[in-house]
N, C-alpha and C positions, 0 to 999 in steps of 0.2 A: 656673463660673469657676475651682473649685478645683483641678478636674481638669484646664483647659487650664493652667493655672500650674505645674500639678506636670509634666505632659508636657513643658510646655518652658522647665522647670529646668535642665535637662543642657546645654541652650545657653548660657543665661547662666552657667552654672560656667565653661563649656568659653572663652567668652568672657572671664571674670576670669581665667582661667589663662592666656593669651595676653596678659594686660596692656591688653584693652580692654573693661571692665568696661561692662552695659547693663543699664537696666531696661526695655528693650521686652520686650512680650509674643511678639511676632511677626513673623519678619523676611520680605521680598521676597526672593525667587528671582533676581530680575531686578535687583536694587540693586547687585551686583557686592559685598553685605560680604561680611566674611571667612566668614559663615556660609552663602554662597553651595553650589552643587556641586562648582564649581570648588575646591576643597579645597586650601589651601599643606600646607608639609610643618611648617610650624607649627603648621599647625590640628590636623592629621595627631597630631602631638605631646602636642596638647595633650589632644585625642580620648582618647589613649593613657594620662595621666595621670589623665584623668578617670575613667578602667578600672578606674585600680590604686587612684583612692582612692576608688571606688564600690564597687567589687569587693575588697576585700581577699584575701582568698581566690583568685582565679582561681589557675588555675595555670600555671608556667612556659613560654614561650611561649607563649600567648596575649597577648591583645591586644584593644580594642574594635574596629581592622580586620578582625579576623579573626572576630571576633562575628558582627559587621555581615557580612562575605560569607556566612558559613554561613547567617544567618539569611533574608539575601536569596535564594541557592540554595533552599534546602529550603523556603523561602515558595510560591515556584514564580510568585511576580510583581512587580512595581515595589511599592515602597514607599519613598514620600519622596524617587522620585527618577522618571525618564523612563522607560520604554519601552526606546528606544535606549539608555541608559545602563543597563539593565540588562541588556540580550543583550550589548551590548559590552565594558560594564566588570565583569560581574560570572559569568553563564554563559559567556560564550567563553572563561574564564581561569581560571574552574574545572576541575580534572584529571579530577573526574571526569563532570561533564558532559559534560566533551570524551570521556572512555570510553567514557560508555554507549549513544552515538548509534551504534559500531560493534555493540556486541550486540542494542540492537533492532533493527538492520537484520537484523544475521544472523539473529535469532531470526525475524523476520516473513519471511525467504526459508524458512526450514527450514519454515516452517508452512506458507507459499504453496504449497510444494513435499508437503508432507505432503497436504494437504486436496486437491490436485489428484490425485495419486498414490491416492487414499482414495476418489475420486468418478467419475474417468474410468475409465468400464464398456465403451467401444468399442474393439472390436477393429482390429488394420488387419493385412490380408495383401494387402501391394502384390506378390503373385507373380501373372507373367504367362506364359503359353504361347511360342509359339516366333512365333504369328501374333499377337502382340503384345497379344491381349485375356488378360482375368482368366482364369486357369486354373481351372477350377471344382472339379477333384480335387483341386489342394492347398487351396483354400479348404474345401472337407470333412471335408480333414483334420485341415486346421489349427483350425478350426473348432468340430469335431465336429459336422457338419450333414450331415445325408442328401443325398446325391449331388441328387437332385432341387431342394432348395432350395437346395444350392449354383452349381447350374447357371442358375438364377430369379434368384441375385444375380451370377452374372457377366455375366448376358443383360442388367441393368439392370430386369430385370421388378418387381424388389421397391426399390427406390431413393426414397429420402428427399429433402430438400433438400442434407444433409450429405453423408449416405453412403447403407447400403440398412439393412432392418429382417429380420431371418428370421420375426420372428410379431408384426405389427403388431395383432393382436388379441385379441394374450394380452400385454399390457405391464405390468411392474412398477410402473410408475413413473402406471399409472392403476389400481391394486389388480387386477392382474390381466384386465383387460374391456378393449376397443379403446382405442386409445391417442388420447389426448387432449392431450397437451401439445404445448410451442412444439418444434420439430424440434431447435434450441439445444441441449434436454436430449438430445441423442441420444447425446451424448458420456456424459452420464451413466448411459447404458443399455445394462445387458448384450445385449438383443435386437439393439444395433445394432453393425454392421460396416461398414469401410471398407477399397476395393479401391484399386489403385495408379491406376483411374480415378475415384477421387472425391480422391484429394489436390489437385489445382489448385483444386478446391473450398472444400478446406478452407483451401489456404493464401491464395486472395482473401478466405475469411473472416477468417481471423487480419488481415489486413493491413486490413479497415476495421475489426473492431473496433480498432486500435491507432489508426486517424484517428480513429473517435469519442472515445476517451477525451482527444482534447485539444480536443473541442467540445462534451463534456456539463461540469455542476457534477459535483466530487466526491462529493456525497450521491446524484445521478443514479449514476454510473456505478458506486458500489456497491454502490448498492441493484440495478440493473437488468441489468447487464453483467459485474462482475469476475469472478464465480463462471463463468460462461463462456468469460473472457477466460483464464481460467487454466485451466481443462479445455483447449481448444483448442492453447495456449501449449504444454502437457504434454506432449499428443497429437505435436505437431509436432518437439519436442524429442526424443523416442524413436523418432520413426521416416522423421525425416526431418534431411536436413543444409541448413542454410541458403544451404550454396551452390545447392544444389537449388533454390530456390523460385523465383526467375526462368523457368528452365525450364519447370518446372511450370505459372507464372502464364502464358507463353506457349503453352500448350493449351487452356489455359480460352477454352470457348465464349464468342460472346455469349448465348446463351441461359441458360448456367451462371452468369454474371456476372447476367444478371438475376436472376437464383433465389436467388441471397444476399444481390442488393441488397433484394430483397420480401422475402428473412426478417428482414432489418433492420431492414426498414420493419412488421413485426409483421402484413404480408400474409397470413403463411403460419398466421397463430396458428389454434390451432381459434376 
């Protein structure tokens, strides 16, 4: 009892300073008194007085308003008041709350952009020949792939779900020995390449993961998907123009369509 007496002390001062002195221990939220949320600019005042003579000390401009916000801010939640009264009355009207929602955006694009940029190991050589298929010599070149597996991935002989692989059984990303992962990581894998016939591919992939992410939970989709969602995003960004993808999505096979909808579907996993 000693302790709830002393806690709310400050209301009864703050109350005799206003000229309506009380001995209750504890007031209703919902009684409309002066010591309501709804706060006059008397009460406001009286708040303020009750600073200067609790506070002697404080210093110049300050105030128990301005107490009270910081301590609410840096609290980082309601206290003694709502919810909504406190995203509205008290973060949305801080300066610098209202600042640093611009740097963490930009900070967590610079990094979306870093981590993609750091993990997307597929190549793409969209050059085609004169008869409209994968050139297999610039793919060699550009590559640095022996004419022969160049020609194996412009023929389609070596091709993935995504793209094609030049040595599916020497893979990084299974320590070396036949490659064992979701086709997903393909993007993350230097063995694997992509021709100007596997972009419809890719960009029906891009395009359901962006419908999944607004039918999974957020713990789903980042635990299971973003890290892909953002390789592929990456991929598409460097070497492809958005006006392109219509285009593109107008070549895709049904067969192609099906082969991304089963990688989706965790079909294709080993």
């Amino acid at each position: 009892m000693r302790q709830i007496i002393a806690m709310t002390e400050q209301a009864r001062r703050t109350l005799a300073l206003l000229g309506r002195p009380s001995d209750l221990l504890l007031w209703s939220r919902g009684a409309r008194h002066p010591m309501s949320s709804n706060a006059t600019v008397g009460l406001r005042d009286a708040i303020d007085a009750w600073a200067r003579e609790a506070l002697p000390d404080l210093p110049t401009g300050l105030n128990g308003r301005l107490l009270r916000h910081t301590a609410q801010v840096l609290h980082g939640r309601p206290r003694h008041n709502a919810r909504a009264v406190q995203d509205q009355h008290y973060l949305r009207r801080d300066e610098q709350v209202i600042a640093d929602p611009r740097d963490v955006v930009a900070a967590g694009l610079e990094d979306a952009v870093r981590h993609a940029r750091a993990t997307v190991q597929m190549r793409v050589i969209a050059a085609q020949g004169a008869n409209g298929h994968d050139d297999a010599g610039v793919i060699a070149e550009r590559a640095g792939l022996p004419l022969d597996v160049a020609r194996q991935v412009a023929s389609g002989n070596l091709d993935t779900a995504v793209g094609a692989c030049e040595d599916v059984e020497h893979s990084p990303l299974s320590g070396g020995s036949l490659c064992r992962v979701s086709f997903l990581l393909c993007f993350a894998c230097p063995n694997a390449l992509a021709t100007a016939r596997h972009l419809p591919r890719i960009v029906n992939l891009f395009r359901a993961l962006e419908s999944l992410r607004s039918v999974v939970s957020a713990a789903v989709w980042k635990a299971d998907w973003e890290a892909h969602h953002r390789r592929v995003s990456y991929l598409l960004d460097q070497h492809t123009d958005p006006r392109q993808h219509p285009a593109l999505l107008a070549r895709l096979t049904g067969t192609e369509r099906d082969l991304i909808d089963r990688l989706l579907n965790r079909r294709l996993d080993p």
